[in-house]
Each structure stands twice: as C-alpha cells, then as structure tokens.
C-alpha positions in Angstrom: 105.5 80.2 135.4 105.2 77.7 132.4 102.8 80.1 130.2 105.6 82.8 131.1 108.1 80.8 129.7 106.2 80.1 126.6 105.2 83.5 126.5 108.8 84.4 126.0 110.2 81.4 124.0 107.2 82.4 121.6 108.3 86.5 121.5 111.9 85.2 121.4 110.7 83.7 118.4 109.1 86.4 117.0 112.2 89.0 117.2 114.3 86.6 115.3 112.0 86.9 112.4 112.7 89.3 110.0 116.1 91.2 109.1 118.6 90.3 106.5 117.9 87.1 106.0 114.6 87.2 105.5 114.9 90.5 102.7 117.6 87.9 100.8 114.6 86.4 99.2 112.9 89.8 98.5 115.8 90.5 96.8 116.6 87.5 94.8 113.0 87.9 93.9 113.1 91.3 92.4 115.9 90.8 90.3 114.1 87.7 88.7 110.5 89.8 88.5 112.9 92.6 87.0 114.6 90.7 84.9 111.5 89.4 82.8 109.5 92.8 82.8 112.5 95.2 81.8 114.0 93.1 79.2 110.2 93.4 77.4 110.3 96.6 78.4 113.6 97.8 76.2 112.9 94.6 72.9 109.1 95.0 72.7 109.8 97.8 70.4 111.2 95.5 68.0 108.5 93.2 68.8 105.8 95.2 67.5 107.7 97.0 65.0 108.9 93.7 63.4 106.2 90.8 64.2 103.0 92.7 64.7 103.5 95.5 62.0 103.3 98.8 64.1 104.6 101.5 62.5 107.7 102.8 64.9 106.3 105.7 66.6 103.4 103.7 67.7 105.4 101.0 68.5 107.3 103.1 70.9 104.2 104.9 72.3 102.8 101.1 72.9 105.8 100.2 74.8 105.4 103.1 76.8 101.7 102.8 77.7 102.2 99.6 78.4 105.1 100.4 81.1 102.9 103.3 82.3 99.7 101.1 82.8 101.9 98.2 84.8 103.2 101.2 87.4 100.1 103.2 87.5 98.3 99.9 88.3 100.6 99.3 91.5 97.9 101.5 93.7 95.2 98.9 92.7 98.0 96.4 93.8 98.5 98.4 97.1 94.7 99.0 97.7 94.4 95.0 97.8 97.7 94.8 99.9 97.0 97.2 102.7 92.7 96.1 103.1 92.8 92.6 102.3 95.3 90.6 101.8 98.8 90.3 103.4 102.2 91.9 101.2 103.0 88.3 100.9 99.9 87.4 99.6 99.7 89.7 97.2 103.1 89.2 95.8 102.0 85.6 95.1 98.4 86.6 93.4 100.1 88.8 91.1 102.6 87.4 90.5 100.8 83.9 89.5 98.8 86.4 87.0 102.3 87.6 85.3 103.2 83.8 84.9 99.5 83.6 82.6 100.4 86.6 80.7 104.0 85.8 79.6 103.1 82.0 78.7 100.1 83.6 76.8 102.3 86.0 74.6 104.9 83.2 74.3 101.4 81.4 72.7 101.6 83.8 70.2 105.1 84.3 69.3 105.3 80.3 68.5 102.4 80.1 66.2 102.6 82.6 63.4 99.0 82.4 62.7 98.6 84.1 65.6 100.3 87.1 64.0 100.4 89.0 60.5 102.7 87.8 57.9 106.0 89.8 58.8 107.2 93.2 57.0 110.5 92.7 58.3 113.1 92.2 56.3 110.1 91.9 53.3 111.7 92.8 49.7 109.8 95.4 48.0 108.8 92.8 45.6 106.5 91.5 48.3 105.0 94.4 50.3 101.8 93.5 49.2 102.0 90.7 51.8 102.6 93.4 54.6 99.2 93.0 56.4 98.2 94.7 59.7 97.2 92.8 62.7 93.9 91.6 63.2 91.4 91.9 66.1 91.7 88.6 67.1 95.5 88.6 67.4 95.5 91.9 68.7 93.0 90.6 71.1 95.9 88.2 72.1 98.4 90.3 72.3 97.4 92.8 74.9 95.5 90.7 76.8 99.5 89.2 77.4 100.7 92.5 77.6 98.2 93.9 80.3 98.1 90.3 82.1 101.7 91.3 82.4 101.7 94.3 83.7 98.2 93.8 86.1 101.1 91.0 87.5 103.8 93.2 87.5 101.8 95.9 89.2 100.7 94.0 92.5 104.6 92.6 92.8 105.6 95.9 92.3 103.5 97.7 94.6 103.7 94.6 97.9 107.2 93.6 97.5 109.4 96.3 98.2 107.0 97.0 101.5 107.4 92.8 102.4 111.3 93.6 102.7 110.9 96.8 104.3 109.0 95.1 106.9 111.8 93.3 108.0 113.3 95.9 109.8 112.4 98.3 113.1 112.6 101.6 111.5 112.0 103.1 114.9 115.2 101.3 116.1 118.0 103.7 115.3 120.0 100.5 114.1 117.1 99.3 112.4 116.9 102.4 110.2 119.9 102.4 109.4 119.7 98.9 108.1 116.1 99.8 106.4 117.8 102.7 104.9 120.6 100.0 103.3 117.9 98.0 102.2 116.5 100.3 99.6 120.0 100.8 98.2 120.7 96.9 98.1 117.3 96.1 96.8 118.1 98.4 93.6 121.6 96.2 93.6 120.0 93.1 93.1 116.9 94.8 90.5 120.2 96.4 88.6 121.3 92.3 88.4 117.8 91.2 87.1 117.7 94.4 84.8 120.9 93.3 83.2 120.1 89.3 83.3 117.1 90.8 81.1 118.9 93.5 78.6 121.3 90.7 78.0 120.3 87.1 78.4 116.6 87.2 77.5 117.5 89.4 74.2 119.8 87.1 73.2 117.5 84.6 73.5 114.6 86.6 71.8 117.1 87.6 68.7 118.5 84.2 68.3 116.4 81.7 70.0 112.9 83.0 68.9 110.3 85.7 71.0 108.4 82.4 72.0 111.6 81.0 74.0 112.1 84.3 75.5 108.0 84.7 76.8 108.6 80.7 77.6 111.5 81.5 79.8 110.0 84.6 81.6 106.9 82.6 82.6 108.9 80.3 84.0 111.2 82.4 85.6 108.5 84.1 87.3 106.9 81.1 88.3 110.0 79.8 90.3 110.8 83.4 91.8 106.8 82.7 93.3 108.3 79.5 95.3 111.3 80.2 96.3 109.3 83.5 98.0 107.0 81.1 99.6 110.1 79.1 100.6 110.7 82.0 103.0 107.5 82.2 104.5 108.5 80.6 107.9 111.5 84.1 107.9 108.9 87.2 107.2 107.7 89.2 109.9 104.0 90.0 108.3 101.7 92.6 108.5 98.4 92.7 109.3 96.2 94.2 106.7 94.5 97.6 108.2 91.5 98.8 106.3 92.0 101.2 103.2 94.0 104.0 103.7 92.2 105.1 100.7 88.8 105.3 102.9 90.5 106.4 105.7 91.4 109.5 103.2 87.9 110.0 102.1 86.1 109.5 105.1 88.8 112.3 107.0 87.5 114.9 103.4 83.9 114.2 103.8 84.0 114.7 107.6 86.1 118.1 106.9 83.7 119.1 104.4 80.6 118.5 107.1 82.6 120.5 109.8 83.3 122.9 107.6 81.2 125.7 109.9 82.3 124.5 113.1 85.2 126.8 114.6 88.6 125.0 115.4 89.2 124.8 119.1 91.8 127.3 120.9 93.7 124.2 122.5 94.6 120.8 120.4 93.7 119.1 122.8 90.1 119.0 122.0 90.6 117.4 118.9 89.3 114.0 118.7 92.6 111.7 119.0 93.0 108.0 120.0 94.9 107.4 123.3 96.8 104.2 122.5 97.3 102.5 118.9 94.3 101.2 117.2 94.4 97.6 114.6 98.4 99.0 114.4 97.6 102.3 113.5 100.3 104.6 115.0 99.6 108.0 116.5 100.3 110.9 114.9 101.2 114.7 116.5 99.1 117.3 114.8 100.8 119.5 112.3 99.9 123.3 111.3 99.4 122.8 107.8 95.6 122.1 106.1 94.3 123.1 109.1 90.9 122.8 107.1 91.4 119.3 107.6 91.5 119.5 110.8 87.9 120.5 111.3 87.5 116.3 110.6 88.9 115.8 114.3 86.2 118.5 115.7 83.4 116.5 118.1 80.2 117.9 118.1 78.6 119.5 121.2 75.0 120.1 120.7 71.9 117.7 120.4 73.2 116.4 117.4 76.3 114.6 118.6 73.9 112.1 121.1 72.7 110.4 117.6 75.0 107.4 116.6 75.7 109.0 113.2 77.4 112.1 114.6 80.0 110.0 115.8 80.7 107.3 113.1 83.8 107.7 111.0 82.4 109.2 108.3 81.5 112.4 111.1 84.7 111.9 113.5 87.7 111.2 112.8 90.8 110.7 114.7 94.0 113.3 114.5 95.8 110.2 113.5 93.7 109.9 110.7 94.0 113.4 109.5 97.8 113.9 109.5 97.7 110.1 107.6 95.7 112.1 105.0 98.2 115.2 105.7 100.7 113.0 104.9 99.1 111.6 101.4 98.4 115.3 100.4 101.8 116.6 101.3 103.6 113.8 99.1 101.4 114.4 96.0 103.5 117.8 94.9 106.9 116.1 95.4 106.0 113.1 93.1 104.4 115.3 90.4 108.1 117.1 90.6 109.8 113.8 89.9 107.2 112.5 86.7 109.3 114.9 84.2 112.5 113.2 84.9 111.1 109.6 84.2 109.6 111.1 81.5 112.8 111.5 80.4 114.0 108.3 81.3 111.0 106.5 78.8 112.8 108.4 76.1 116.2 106.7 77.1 114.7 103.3 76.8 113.3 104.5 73.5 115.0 106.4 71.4 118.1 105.2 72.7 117.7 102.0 71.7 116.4 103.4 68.1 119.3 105.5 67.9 121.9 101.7 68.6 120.3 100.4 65.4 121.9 102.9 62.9 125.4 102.8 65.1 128.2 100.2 64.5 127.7 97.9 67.6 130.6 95.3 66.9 133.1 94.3 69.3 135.1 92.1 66.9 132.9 89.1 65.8 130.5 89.9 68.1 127.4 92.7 67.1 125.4 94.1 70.5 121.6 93.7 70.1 120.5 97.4 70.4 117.9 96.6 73.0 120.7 95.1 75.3 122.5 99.3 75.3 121.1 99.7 78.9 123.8 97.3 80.7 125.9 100.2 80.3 124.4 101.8 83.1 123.7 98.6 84.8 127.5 97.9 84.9 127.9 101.2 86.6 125.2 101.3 88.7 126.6 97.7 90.3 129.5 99.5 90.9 128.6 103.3 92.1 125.4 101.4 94.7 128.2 99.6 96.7 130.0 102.9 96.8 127.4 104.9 97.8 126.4 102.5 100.6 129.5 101.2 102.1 131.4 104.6 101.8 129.1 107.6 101.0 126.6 106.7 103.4 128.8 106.0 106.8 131.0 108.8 106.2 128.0 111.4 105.7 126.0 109.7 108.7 129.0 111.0 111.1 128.4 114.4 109.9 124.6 114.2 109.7 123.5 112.0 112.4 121.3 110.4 109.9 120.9 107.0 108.9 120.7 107.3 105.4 123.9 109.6 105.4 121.4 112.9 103.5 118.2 113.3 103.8 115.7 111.8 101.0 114.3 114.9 99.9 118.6 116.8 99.2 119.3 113.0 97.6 116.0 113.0 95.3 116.8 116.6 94.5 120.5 115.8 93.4 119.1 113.0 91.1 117.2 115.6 89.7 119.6 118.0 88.7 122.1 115.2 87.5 119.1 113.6 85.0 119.2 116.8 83.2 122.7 116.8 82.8 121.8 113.4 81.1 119.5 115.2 78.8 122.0 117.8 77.4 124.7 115.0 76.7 122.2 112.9 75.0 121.3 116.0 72.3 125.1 116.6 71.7 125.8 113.1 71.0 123.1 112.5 68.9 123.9 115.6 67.5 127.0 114.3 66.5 125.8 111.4 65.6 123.6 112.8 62.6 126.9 115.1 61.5 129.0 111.5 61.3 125.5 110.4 59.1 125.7 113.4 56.5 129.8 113.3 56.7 129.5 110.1 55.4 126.3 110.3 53.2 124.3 108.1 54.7 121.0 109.9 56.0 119.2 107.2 54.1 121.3 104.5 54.5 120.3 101.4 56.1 123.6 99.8 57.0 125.5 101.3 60.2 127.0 104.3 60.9 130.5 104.4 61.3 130.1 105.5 64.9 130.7 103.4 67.8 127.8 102.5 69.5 129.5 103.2 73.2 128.6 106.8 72.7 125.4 106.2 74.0 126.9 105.1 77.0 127.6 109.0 78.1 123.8 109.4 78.5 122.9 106.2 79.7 126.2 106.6 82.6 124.6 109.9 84.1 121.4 108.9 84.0 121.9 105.8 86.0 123.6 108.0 88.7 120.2 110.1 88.5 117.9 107.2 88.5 120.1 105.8 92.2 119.9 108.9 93.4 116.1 109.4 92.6 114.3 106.2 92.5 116.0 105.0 95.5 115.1 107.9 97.6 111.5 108.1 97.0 111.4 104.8 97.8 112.8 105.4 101.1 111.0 109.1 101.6 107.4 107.7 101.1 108.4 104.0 103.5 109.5 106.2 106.0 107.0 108.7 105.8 103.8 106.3 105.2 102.4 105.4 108.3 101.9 101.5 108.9 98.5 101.1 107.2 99.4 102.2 104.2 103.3 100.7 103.5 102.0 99.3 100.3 100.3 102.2 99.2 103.4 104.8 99.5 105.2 102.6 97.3 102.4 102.3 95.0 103.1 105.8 95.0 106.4 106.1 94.1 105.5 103.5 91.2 103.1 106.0 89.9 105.5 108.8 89.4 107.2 106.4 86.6 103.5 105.7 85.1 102.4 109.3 84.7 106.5 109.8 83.6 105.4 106.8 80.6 102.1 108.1 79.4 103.4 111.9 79.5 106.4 110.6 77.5 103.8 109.3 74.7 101.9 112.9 75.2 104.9 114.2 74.5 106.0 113.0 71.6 103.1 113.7 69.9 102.4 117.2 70.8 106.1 118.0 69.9 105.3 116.4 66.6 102.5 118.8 66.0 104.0 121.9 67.2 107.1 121.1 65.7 106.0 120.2 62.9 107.2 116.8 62.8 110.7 116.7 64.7 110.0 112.7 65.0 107.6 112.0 62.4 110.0 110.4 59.3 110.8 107.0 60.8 114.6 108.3 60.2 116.2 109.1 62.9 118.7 110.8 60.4 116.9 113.5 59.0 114.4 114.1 62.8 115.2 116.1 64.8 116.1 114.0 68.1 118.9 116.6 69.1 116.1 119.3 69.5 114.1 117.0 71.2 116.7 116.1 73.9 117.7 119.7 74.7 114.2 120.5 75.1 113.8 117.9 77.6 117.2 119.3 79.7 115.4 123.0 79.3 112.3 121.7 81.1 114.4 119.3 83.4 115.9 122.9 84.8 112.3 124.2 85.2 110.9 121.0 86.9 113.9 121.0 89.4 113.3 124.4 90.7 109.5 123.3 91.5 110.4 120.3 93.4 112.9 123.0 95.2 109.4 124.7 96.3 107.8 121.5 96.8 110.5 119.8 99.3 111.2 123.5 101.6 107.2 123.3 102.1 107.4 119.5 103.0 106.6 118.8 107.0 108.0 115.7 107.8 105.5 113.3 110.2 105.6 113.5 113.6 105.1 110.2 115.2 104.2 109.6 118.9 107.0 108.4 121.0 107.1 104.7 122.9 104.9 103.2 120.4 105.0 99.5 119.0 106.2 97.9 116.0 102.9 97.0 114.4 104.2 94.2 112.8 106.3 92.6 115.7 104.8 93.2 118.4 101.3 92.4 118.0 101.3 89.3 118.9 103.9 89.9 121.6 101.8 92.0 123.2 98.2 89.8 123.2 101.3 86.9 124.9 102.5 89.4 127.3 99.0 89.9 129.1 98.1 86.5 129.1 101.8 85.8 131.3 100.6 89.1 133.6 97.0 87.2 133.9 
C-alpha cells in the first residue's frame, strides 16, 4: 500500500505539470528571441546599405537570404529535437549559439576597422574613399549573421512544440486550450516584434549598431535562464528516433514491395498492437496506397531471414500514414510560400518606400525600419478579439475547438494577403504621383506624404499573417504525430524560408524581364506599383491551388484510448509496479 501511495503522489505530480503556467515562460521567451531577430530583420538593410557598402538591391536580397536560411534551417533544428535531444534542450543549444552570433556582429559594429570606411552620408568630394568590404570583414560579418540564424533556427523549430506540449490535445478541454495557445503565443511574438521595430532601432539609429548587437546578445542570453527557470513546470518529451528515417525507411521498403499485391483485408498489414517508444497508432487511409505495399509481410522462404523483417523491409501502418501524413502536408505549404513571399517584400520595400515619406509626428521623425508596429498595434488588438470572441462564438456553431477549421482559417489569410498586395500598388502608386506633383523624383529630402499611408498595407496584411501563420502552426501540431512535434513546426518555418529566397528570385527575374522595374536605386522613377499588382495577380492564382490542395487533404485518423506520450509515460512504468 505504501508504493501505491507513492505511485500516485508521484502521477499526481506529474498531471500538475504542464498547462498555462508552464507555456508563460514559452511565451515570455518568444517575444524576447523575437524581439532581437525581427528588429535585424527590418534595420539590417540599412546596415549593409550604410556600414558595409552594399549596393540596395543586394542589401535587400542579403536581408532576405539571411531570413530564408534562419527558417529553412529550423528542420536541421527539429531533426536534432525529435532524435536526440529533448525540445528543451534544444532551445537552450541554439539559443546559446544566437548569444555568440549577436555579440560577434556587435564585435564588428564597435571597431570600424572591422568595416570599410562608410559611403553614407560621404560628400562627392570624397567618394574615392567609398571602399567595398573585404574578405576578412565579410568573413566576420556572416559568420554573425549565419551564427544568428543557425541559433534562431533550432529556437524556432523546438520552442513552439515545448509549449504545445503542455497541453492534452486529445482532451477536448485540452484542445481547446492548445488551440488558444497558438493564438496567445503570436500575442506575446507580436510584443517582442514591436520591442524590436521600436526599442532596439532606436537604439541602433542613436545609440550605435554595436549597442543594439550588445543588447540582443544579452537579451537572448537572459530569455535562456529564465527558460531553464521553468524546468521544474514542463511536461517533456521523450526524443523518438528521426521521423526523417522513419520516412525513408517506409519509401525504400515501398519501393522493395513494389511487386507484391496489396492484401484484400487491412488487416494483413503489418501494424503494431499497442504504442511503441510513444509512437501513436494510426488507422490506414486510402490515399498512396503505393505506400502501403511498405506494411506488406512477406510469405515465402525469404521472410525466415532476419533482413526480411528489419525496418528497412517492414514497416508498421503507423509508420506509413506518419509518412502519409508528411507527403500530404507538402502541397498545402508550397500553397502558402507565395504569400510570405509577399510578406519579404513588405519588410523590404516597405521600409525603402518610409525613407522618401515625411515620417514626423511633431518633433519627433519615425525611423523607417520601426513602420511594422503598425501592424503590431493592430495585431495586439484583433488576436484578443479573435480568441476571446471569434473563437467561442464559432465553436458553438462548429463544435470545434479552434472555432474554424485550420485549413478555411489558413485559406482566409490567403485571400486577405492579396487584398494587401493590391492596396500596397495603389498607394505607392500614389505615392510616386505626389513625387512628380511636386518635382521631386530625384530629390533626396522627403516627400510631402505622410508616412501612415503605409499603414493600409501593413494593417491587412497583419490580419493575413494571424490568420495564416497561426493556423499552420496549429494544422501541422495537430496533424504531426508525437515523434515528429518539432519537425511539423520546422515545417511551417520552412514555408517562410522558401517565401525569402523566392522573394530574392523574384526580384531579379522581374528585373530581367522587365527590364529593370527595380533596378535604379530610386524608388521614384521604378516601377514598385507594377511590382505590387503583379504579386496580388499571382496571390489570386496561388489561392485557388491551395483551394485544390486543402479539398484533397485527409485529416489523420488516430487510434482511440491511447496515452499521452508525454504524460503518461512514466505514469504508466508507476502504475505496474503498484499492480506488482
């Protein structure tokens, strides 16, 4: 009777990990990470542009691949998350390797020997001492950059899944909650974001870019403890294998089995009867039935060798619809890279466009790179909304804990982030008609246009990005199985990456075909306007393929009465010892 009672102080214990408590310090801890990597995300134009000496289109296109490298890299993060380590530990490995790369950059930015001599600002007197960067400070410079977003990447990729793990999303009130989550953990990144776009470009305009690397690192640094100061809260996972071999062994199995005829009855598919190292078990679905052929056991001489029956053979049904699952999500987020495509240009030329506009309030100018708290603002306002309101009202109808589905909410997004598109080409459209009305197309000094026009764009496209970010984050959680949490949101990461590097494929094929829309370095006499409707034009397109994509889309179908994974692990190796 003692060991019973332990048994059940200890499980006792164990449900009272987790929940809201413990995902206060994932959030507190994304808005911090966010806060340091967007606010270089939106001023590193102006970084290179005016320290290191790129020319502006490849100063944009830098900023860009460097975005797109720190999502993309998020799946190397996840691969280490779900196989080796915990999502705890790799928050706190990559996130010590983020510290190194801002406090090397801010090495840079405080010794100007570390950089060329300056063209900003340069009379013409003196453009002979205009000198590009060379290999040795370019060495430093991305090897900060990349250390960044290699750092950024692992956080990215572990820490959304750490404070998804705190709640039973097979508990109806727990997935109602997990569904909140998402939509609070954007709340708090929307804080960091504006923390970023307005403290720490303040303090790289007027303190110096070496205070504002300084005060990332260390702000990075201290969002790493106080997540360890929650350790003793966080329900954990165990790390599972690779889903990423668990993929390839279930293709070259298929491949092997290709001539052996499907059986008549499912059940003579190879499946596992109860849940193995937390792997859940998953109902066969109809679609790539090739796949299927993975799952067939051999019945002739051949299947009494060892080999025959090792994973790379025989694999379980489990295992196929996980790699179902993979293979079904690829077409939705290739639908979804055209809008963040989109979105790079909004944190590009937007900011570009600020620079000629009149951004005083009174005394008081707005540094361009700070435009996206326009959104912010909103979007601190419209996620409350959306969750307190939207949500419950919808669920009554719905019956379904996040009020709409994922896949209707990321489609909305879609539709609304090509609205975006078509207001940004009128305004800037405008904008260029205020530059000839007043004849300054080669004028340096500002336009006598309020900079708050931009704030149309940037408005709708925030109410695109909450729709559509939030969602895939939620879609791919809830549609990953256990083994690979990390890897779903690494993911939904990499639909921003390819969404960066196509924006910098973009603007250079456009360039060509064009002949040189955005090739003058004057936004006055390009021809942004044609740009931006020909981004809505393919917006349209893109959302009529994720239409196609999302009606073909089988949802998993998970077996009933299974355990939580990450609770109940333990619970359960305690409850057969109090049986014993």
């Amino acid at each position: 009777m003692g060991i019973c009672k332990n048994v059940k102080t200890e499980e006792n214990q164990l449900q009272r990990k987790g929940g809201t408590r413990a995902a206060i310090f994932v959030y507190v801890v994304a808005g911090i990470d966010t806060m340091a990597f967007i606010s270089k995300g939106v001023s590193l134009v102006t970084y290179f542009y005016g320290y290191m000496n790129f020319s502006l289109t490849k100063s944009a296109n830098t900023v860009t691949n460097f975005m797109g490298t720190a999502f993309l890299l998020s799946l190397f993060g996840a691969f280490l998350s779900d196989t080796y380590f915990s999502r705890f530990k790799t928050c706190v490995l990559f996130g010590i390797i983020q510290v190194l790369g801002y406090a090397l950059l801010a090495v840079q930015a405080h010794f100007s020997q570390l950089r060329p001599f300056p063209c900003k600002n340069v009379p013409l007197s003196q453009n002979n001492l205009c000198e590009s960067a060379d290999g040795g400070q370019l060495a430093i410079l991305y090897g900060g950059v990349y250390l960044i977003a290699l750092g950024n990447s692992g956080v990215k990729a572990a820490l959304p899944s750490l404070g998804a793990d705190q709640f039973d999303e097979k508990d109806p009130k727990g997935a109602a909650k997990l569904s909140s989550y998402f939509n609070w953990l954007l709340f708090y990144i929307t804080i960091g974001a504006m923390l970023g776009v307005t403290l720490l470009v303040w303090i790289s305009d007027n303190q110096g870019w070496d205070w504002s690397f300084g005060v990332s690192s260390a702000a990075v640094g201290l969002a790493i403890l106080l997540l360890t100061m929650g350790k003793q809260f966080y329900r954990y996972n165990v790390p599972k294998g690779s889903p990423l071999t668990r993929i390839s062994q279930v293709l070259v199995a298929a491949c092997r089995n290709r001539n052996l005829p499907l059986p008549q009855n499912k059940e003579d598919l190879h499946q596992m009867r109860e849940p193995e190292n937390g792997i859940e078990i998953l109902q066969r679905t109809d679609q790539f039935k090739f796949l299927d052929r993975a799952a067939i056991p051999r019945t002739n001489q051949e299947a009494s060798t060892s080999s025959a029956l090792g994973p790379w053979n025989l694999c379980t049904i489990s295992q196929v619809e996980e790699t179902k699952i993979v293979v079904r999500m690829l077409p939705i987020i290739l639908s979804t890279v055209f809008m963040n495509t989109c979105m790079a240009q909004l944190q590009t030329f937007t900011i570009q466009q600020s620079m000629t506009m009149n951004r005083k309030i009174k005394n008081f100018e707005i540094p361009g790179p700070s435009m996206p708290v326009i959104p912010q603002l909103f979007q601190l306002v419209l996620i409350p909304v959306y969750d307190r309101i939207f949500v419950p009202i919808a669920r009554k109808f719905t019956g379904i804990p996040s009020g709409i589905r994922q896949l209707q909410r990321i489609g909305i997004g879609l539709v609304i982030s090509a609205v975006s598109m078509a207001v940004a080409a009128v305004v800037e459209r405008h904008r260029k008609s205020v530059a000839i009305e007043h004849n300054m197309v080669d004028s340096a000094s500002p336009l006598p246009m309020s900079v708050f026009w931009l704030g149309y764009q940037f408005v709708i496209f925030a109410i695109a990005e909450i729709l559509t970010l939030i969602g895939l984050m939620d879609f791919f959680y809830a549609e990953s199985t256990s083994g690979m949490k990390s890897l779903s949101m690494a993911i939904t990461w990499s639909s921003l990456a390819f969404g960066y590097f196509t924006s910098s494929v973009v603007v250079s094929v456009i360039n060509k075909v064009s002949g040189g829309w955005l090739a003058n370095n004057n936004l006055n006499r390009d021809k942004l306007d044609y740009f931006y409707w020909l981004l809505a034009g393919v917006s349209v397109l893109n959302f009529g393929f994720y239409l196609l994509c999302a009606s073909w889309y089988k949802y998993k179908k998970p077996e009933l009465n299974q355990q939580d994974p990450i609770t109940d692990e333990k619970a359960k190796g305690k409850s057969e010892m109090c049986v014993v």
